[in-house]
N, C-alpha and C positions, 0 to 999 in steps of 0.2 A: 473609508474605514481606516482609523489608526490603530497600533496593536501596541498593547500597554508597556509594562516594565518588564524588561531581562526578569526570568524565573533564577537563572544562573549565570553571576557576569563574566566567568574564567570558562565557561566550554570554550572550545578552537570554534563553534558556529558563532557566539557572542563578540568573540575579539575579532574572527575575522568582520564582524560589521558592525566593531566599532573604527575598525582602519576603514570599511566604506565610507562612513561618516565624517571622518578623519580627512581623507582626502575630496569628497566632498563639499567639504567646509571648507578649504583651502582652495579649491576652484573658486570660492563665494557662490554656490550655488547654494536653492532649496531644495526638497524634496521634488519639489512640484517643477523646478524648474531641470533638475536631472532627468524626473520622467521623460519630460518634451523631449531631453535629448536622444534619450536612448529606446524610446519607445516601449517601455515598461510602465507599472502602472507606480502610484504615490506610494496605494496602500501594500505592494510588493517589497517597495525599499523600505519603506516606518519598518513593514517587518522583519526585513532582512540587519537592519542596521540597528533593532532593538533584541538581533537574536533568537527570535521568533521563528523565521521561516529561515532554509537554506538556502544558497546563492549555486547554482548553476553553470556550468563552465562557461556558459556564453553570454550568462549574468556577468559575469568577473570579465569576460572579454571586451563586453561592449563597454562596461564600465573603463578599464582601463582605457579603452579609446578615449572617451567622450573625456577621460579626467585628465589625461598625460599623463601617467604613472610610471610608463616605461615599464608594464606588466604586472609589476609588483601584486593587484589582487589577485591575479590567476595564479603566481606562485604561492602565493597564503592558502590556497584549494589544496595546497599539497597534504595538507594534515588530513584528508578525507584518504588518500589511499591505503592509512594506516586503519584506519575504521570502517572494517565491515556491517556494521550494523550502527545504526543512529542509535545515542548511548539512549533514549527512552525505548526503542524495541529492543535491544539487548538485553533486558529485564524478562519479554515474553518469551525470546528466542530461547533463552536458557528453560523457561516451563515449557514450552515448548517441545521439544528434545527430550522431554521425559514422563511426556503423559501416556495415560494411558486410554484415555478418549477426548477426541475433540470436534465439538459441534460448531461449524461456522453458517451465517449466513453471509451473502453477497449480493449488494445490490445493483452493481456497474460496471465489477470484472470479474475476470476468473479467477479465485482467490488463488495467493501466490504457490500454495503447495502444491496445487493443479496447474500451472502453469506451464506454457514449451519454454525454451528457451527465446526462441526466435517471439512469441509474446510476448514476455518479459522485458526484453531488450525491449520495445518497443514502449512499454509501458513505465522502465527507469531511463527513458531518454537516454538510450545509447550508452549508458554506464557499466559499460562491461564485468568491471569487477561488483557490482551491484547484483549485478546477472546473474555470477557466479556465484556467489551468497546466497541468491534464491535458487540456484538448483542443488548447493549443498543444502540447504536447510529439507531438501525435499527426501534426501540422504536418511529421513526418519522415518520412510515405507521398508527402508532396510536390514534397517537394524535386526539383530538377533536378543538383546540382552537390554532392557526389558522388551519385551516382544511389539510389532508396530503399534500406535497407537490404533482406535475405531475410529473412520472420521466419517462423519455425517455432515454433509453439505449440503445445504440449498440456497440456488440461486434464482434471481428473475431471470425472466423470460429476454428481457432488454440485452441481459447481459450475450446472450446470443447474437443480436444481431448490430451491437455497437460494434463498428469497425475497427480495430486498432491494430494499424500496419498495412498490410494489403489482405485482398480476398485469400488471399493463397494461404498466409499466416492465419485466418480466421478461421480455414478450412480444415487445417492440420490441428488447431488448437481445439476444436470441439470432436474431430475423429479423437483427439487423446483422452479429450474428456470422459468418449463414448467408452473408447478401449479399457480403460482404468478400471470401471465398476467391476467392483471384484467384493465378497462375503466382509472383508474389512473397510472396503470403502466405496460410500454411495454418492451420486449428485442426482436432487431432486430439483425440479425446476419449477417456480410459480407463474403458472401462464397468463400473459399479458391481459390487463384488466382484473387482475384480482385486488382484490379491498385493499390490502398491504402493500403489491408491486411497488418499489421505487419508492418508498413512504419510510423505511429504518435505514439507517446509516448501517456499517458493517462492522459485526462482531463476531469473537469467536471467545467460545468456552473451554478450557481447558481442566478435565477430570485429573489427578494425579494419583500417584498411587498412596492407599489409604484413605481416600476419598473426597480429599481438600478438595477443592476448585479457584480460577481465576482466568476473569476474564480480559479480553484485549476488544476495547473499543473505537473505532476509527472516529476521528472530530475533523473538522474543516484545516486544523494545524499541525495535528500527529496525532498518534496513537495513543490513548491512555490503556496503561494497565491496574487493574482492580483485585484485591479482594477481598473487598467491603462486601458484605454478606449480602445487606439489600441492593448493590446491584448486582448480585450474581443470580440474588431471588430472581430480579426482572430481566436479567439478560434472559437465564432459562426458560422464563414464562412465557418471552418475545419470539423466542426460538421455536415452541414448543407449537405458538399461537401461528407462527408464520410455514412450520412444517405440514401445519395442518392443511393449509391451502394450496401446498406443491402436492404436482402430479404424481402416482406413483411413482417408483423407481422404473417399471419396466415403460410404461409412458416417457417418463421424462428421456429416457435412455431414445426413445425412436422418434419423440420431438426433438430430440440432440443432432441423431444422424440427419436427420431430414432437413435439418436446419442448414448443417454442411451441405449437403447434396443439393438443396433447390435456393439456395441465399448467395452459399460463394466456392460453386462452382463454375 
């Protein structure tokens, strides 16, 4: 798979890979003949050096081994400590922070606002300040002024018993899960084998006040944020269609505990 032209040539993700490419081509290497070196794959660097996808601390490390750079890609990573947020979710983060209900589904993990830390960390490969960004964004169960958001969440059933990290993290991330259910916010679970399980990618709706809406939809590249009215129709209709076949709230809530209790303890 090749991944087409830069959307935007001057982002810091674009330039830093057009300097991968850059040195690179100055080894007289291809694509295909980098990958053998460093054991990534073709269609990882097409899109890392068209801009497309982000490069990795250990992306930029191996690289610089494999090209004799003398470091130089990993010091280019520096322009990431200044950005908490990848400038397309920065869009949502900001609706975000000021809605006033928000309906997600998930179909692979604990969506981030439900998230420990010690998950998290696990799930931004070790990017601590990445980490810390999602446990402030989570900062919006507390607010006073406008009052929290409603969140309504439903997850598969999978998302239970995918490992990510050790049992222990696994064990603690679904007791929080369980602990959280409170009158503003529910997680409903679609139990394994349902029609839809594992079949939608993962979205979330955001109600605002006065009654706009916009949604944030997750793709195989990043996240698009919408709000074009027909996908907000179908996001809702998705959501609505996929809530139907999650368990109750008091179900899903003792499918949760048990799941800690008999999986990964």
């Amino acid at each position: 798979m090749m991944w087409g032209t830069m959307a935007d040539l001057y982002t810091p993700q674009a330039i830093w890979g057009r300097e991968l490419r850059h040195y690179r081509q100055t080894a007289g290497l291809t694509q295909a003949q980098l990958a053998q070196k460093i054991h990534f794959s073709e269609s990882l660097i097409s899109g890392i050096e068209t801009g497309q996808l982000p490069a990795s601390p250990e992306f930029a490390q191996t690289c610089d081994s494999a090209l004799t750079t003398g470091g130089a890609l990993q010091r280019l990573l520096d322009w990431r400590r200044g950005q908490v947020f990848p400038a397309w979710f920065g869009k949502w983060h900001d609706k975000e922070q000021v809605a006033t209900t928000l309906r997600a589904y998930e179909p692979i993990l604990v969506p981030g606002l439900l998230q420990t830390p010690e998950y998290a960390f696990e799930v931004l490969y070790g990017d601590e300040t990445a980490v810390q960004a999602r446990v402030q964004r989570q900062q919006v169960f507390a607010r006073t002024a406008p009052p929290p958001p409603l969140l309504r969440c439903v997850i598969d059933e999978a998302v239970l018993h995918r490992l990510i990290g050790t049992p222990e993290i696994m064990r603690k991330q679904l007791e929080h899960l369980a602990s959280i259910i409170a009158p503003r916010v529910s997680v409903q679970v679609v139990p394994l084998g349902g029609i839809r399980a594992g079949l939608e990618a993962g979205f979330i709706i955001a109600t605002l006040e006065g009654g706009s809406e916009v949604a944030y939809l997750d793709t195989a590249v990043r996240g698009l944020v919408t709000t074009d009215q027909d996908d907000i129709t179908a996001a809702v209709a998705k959501f609505e269609a996929i809530r139907i076949e999650a368990l109750p709230l008091r179900m899903s809530v003792d499918l949760i505990k048990r799941t800690a209790e008999e999986r990964w303890t």
